[in-house]
N, C-alpha and C positions, 0 to 999 in steps of 0.2 A: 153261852157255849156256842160256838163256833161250830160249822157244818165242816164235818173234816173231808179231806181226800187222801185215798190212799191208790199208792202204786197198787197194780194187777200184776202178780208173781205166775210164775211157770204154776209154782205151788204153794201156795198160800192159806188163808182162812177162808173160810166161806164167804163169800160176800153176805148171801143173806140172812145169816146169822149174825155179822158183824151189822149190817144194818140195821137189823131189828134191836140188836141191844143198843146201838146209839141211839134209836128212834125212842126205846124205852126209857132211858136214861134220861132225853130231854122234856120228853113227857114231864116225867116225875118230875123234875127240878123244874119245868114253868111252871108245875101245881104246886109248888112250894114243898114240896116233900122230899128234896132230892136221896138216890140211894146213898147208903152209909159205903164210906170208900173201902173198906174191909172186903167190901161184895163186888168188887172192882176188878179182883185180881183173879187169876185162874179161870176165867170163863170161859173154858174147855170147847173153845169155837174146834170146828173140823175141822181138817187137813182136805184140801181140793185141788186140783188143776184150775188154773186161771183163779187161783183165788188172791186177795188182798197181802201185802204185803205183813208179815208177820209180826216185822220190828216195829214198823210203823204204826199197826195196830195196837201193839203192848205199848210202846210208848205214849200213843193219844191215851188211853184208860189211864196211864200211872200219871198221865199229866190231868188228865180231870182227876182223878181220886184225889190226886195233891192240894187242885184250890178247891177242894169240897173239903177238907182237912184245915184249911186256910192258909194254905202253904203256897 
């Protein structure tokens, strides 16, 4: 899995909640356990100033949950 980058928005996601669930995610998946892609979706990051771009966010998750799915 790739270390993503995302644009920084007027208003966006939290950075550090979107970084800790990547950070989690990769975890898991180098212990061999990765999360089930179900748990992938709605992860109810906050709304912030200078936060990470929204789309781009939702898109890198729905693109990991896909090749954990084997898609």
């Amino acid at each position: 899995m790739e270390n993503p980058f995302f644009s920084v928005r007027f208003r966006g996601y939290d950075r550090s909640q979107v970084d800790r669930a990547v950070a989690r995610i990769r975890k898991a998946t180098d212990a061999g356990s990765p999360p089930h892609p179900d748990s992938l979706t709605n992860l109810g990051f906050q709304l912030t100033l200078r936060g990470y771009d929204t789309g781009e966010v939702d898109e890198y998750f729905t693109e990991v949950a896909r090749s954990l799915r084997g898609g």
